[in-house]
C-alpha positions in Angstrom: 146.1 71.0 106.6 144.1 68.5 107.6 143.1 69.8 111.3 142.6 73.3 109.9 139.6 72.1 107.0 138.0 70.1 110.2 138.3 72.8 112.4 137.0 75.5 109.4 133.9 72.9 109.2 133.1 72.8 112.9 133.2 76.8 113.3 131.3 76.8 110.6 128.5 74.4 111.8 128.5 75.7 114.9 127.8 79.2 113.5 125.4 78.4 110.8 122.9 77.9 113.4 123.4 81.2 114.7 123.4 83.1 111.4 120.2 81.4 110.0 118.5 82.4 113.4 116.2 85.1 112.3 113.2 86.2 111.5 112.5 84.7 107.6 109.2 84.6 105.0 108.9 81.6 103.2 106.4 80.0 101.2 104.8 76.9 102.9 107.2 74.2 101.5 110.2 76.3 102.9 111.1 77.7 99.3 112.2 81.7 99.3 110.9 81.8 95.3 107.7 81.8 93.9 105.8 82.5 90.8 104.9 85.7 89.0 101.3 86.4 90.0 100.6 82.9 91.7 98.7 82.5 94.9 101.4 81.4 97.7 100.8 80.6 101.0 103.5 82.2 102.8 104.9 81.2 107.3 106.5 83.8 109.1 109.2 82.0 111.3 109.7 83.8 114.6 112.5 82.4 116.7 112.9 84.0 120.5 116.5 84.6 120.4 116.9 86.1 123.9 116.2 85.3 127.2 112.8 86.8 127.7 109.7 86.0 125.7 108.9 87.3 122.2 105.3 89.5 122.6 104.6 91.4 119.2 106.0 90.5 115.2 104.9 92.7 113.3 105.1 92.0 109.4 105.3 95.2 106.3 103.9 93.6 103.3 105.7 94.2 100.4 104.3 96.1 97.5 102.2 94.6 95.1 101.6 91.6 97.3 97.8 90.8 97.6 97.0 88.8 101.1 93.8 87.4 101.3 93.9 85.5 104.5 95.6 84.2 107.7 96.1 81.2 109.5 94.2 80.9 112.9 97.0 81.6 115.7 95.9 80.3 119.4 97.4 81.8 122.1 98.0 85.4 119.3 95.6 88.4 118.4 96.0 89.7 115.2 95.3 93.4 113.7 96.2 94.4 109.9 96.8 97.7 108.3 95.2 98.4 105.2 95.4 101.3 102.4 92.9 103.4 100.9 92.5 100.5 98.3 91.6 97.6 101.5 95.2 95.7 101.0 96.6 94.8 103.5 100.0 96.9 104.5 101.0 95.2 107.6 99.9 93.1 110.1 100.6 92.5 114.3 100.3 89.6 115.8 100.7 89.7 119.9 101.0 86.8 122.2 103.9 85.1 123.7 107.1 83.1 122.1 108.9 81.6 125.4 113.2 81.6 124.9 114.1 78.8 123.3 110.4 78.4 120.9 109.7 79.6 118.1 106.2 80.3 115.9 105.3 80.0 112.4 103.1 82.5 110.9 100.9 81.3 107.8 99.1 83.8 105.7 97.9 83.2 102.0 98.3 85.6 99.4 98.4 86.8 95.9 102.0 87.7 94.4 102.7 90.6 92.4 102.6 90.6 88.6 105.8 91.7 87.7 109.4 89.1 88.5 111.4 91.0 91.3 112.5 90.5 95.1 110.2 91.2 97.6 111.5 91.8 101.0 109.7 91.3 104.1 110.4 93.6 106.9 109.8 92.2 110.8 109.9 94.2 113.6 110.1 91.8 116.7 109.1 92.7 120.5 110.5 91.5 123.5 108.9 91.5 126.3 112.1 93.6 127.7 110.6 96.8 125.5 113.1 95.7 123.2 112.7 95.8 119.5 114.6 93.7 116.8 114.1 95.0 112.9 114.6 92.7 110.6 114.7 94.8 107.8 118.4 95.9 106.5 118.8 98.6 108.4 121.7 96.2 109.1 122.3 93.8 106.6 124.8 91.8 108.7 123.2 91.2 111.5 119.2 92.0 111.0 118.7 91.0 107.4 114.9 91.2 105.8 113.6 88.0 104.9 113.5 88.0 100.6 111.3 86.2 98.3 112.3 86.1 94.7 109.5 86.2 92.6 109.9 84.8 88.5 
């Protein structure tokens, strides 16, 4: 009985890694809650997950999430989408992630003033033409990022 708890432990070390590897919205102390209504800085974590470099993220902004302004990226352009109202709707950040790196993201913004879930959808380029959408279209394997808001 023994063996099989160690062994259930190691698999599941081992995989952790591998099932946390994702694209994820937190706030800036690594929380995935925040405040009705309070002003969050939110990082985008970005890990390259394949063996060819990472070259577009492109982040939906959640309804009724306000963002006011971005961390300077070297090395990344950035464009943003905005509604008839100037927020912001989504923004694209190109450059290059190398296999094996990762980049973080940071953007400030204004939550919304109602408690609920927000969920952050990522749509990640490879420089393969592939795209990876981290945004439920399969739970399982491509979760969106969520932020629980009280």
């Amino acid at each position: 009985m023994k063996n099989l708890i160690r062994t259930f432990a190691l698999v599941t070390a081992l995989l952790l890694p591998v099932a946390a590897a994702h694209a994820t919205v937190l706030t800036e102390t690594g929380l995935a809650e925040s405040k009705v209504a309070a002003s969050e800085t939110y990082r985008l974590n970005v890990p390259t997950e394949k063996a060819v470099a990472t070259t577009q993220v492109r982040l939906v902004i959640p309804a009724g999430v306000a963002v006011t302004r971005f961390q300077v990226m070297p090395g990344f352009t950035r464009t943003v989408e905005t509604n008839a109202d100037g927020l912001v709707t989504e923004v694209t950040w190109r450059g290059r992630i190398a296999p094996m790196e990762y980049a973080r993201f940071f953007f400030q913004a204004r939550n919304p003033e109602q408690a609920g879930t927000l969920s952050w959808k990522v749509y990640q380029t490879y420089a393969d033409g592939s795209v990876v959408a981290w945004d439920d279209t399969d739970p399982d394997n491509t979760p969106a990022s969520k932020t629980t808001v009280k």
